[in-house]
C-alpha positions as CSV (number, residue, x, y, z in Angstrom):
1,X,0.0,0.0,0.0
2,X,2.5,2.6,0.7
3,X,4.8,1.8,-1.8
4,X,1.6,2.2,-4.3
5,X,1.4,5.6,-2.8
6,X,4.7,6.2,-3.6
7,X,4.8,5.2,-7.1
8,X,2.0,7.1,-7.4
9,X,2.5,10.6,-6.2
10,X,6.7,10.1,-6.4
11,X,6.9,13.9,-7.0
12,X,5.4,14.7,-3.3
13,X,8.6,13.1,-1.7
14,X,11.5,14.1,-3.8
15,X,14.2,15.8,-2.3
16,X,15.7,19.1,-3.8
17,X,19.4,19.1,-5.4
18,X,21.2,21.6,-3.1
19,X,23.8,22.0,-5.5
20,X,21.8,22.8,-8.4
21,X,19.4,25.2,-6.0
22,X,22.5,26.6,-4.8
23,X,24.9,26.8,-7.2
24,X,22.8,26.4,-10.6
25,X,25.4,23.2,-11.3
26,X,23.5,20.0,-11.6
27,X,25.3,17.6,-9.4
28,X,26.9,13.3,-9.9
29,X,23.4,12.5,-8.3
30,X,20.6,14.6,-10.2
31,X,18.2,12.3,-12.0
32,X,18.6,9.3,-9.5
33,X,15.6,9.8,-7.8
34,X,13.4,10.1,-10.8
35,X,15.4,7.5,-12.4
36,X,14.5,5.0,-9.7
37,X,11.2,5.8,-9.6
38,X,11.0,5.1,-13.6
39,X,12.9,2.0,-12.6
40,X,9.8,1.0,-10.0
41,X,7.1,2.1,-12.0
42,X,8.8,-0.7,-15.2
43,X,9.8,2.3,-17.5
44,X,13.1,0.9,-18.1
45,X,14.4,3.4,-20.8
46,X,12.9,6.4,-19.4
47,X,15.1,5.2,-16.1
48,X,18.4,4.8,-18.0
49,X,17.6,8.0,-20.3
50,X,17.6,9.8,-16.8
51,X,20.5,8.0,-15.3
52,X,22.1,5.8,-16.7
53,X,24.6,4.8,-13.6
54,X,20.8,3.3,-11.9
55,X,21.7,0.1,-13.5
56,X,25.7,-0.6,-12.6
57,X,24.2,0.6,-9.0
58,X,21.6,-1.8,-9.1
59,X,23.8,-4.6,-10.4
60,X,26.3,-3.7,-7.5
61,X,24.0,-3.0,-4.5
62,X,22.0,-6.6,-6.0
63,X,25.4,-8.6,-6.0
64,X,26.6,-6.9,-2.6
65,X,23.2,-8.6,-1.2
66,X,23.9,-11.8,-2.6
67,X,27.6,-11.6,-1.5
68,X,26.1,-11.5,2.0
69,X,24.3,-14.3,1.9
70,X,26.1,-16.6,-0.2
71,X,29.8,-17.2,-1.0
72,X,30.7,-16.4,-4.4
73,X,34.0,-16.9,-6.2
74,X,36.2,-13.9,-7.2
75,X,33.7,-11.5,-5.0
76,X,36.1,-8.4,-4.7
77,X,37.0,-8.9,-8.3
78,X,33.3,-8.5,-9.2
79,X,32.8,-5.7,-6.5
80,X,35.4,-3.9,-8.3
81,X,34.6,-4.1,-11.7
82,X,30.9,-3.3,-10.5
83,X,32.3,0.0,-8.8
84,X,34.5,1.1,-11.7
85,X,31.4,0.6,-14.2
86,X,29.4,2.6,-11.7
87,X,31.6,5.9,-11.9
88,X,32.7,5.3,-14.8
89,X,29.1,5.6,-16.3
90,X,28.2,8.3,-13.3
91,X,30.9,10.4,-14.7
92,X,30.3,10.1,-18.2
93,X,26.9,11.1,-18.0
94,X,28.1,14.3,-15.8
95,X,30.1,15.0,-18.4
96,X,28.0,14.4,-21.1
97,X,24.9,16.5,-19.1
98,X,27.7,19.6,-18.7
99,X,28.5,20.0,-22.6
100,X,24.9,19.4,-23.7
């Protein structure tokens, strides 16, 4: 029920981008929130059009959760390559919102 009334009225419980209120410089983070709300809601290219690091975080946070539970081979190695992805496609999008 209440995350229905989330996913419903998402705008009601966003929180503001001090940076870009502040400073008028959209931040690494702007567009997660609406992106994982897009990502909840099943809009999968409107979540990765927004931004595009939701998924590498998703893989990582998802594998850290299974790490816990479960013993997997090569675990740092993954956690690494999972972290790198994640900036990597957090700062690429930063960049690529900056010159556009």
């Amino acid at each position: 029920m209440l995350l229905t009334f989330f996913i419903n009225s998402p705008k009601d419980y966003m929180l503001p981008c001090l940076s870009k209120k502040l400073l008028g410089i959209e931040c690494f983070g702007c567009g997660f929130q609406r992106s994982l709300v897009f990502l909840f809601q099943g809009e999968f290219v409107a979540a990765f059009s927004m931004y595009p690091g939701i998924y590498p975080l998703f893989a990582l946070g998802i594998f850290i959760i299974l790490n816990f539970f479960f013993k997997i081979k090569y675990a740092e190695k993954i956690k690494i390559t999972l972290v790198v992805l994640s900036i990597a496609f957090i700062v690429i999008n930063y960049v690529l919102k900056l010159t556009n």
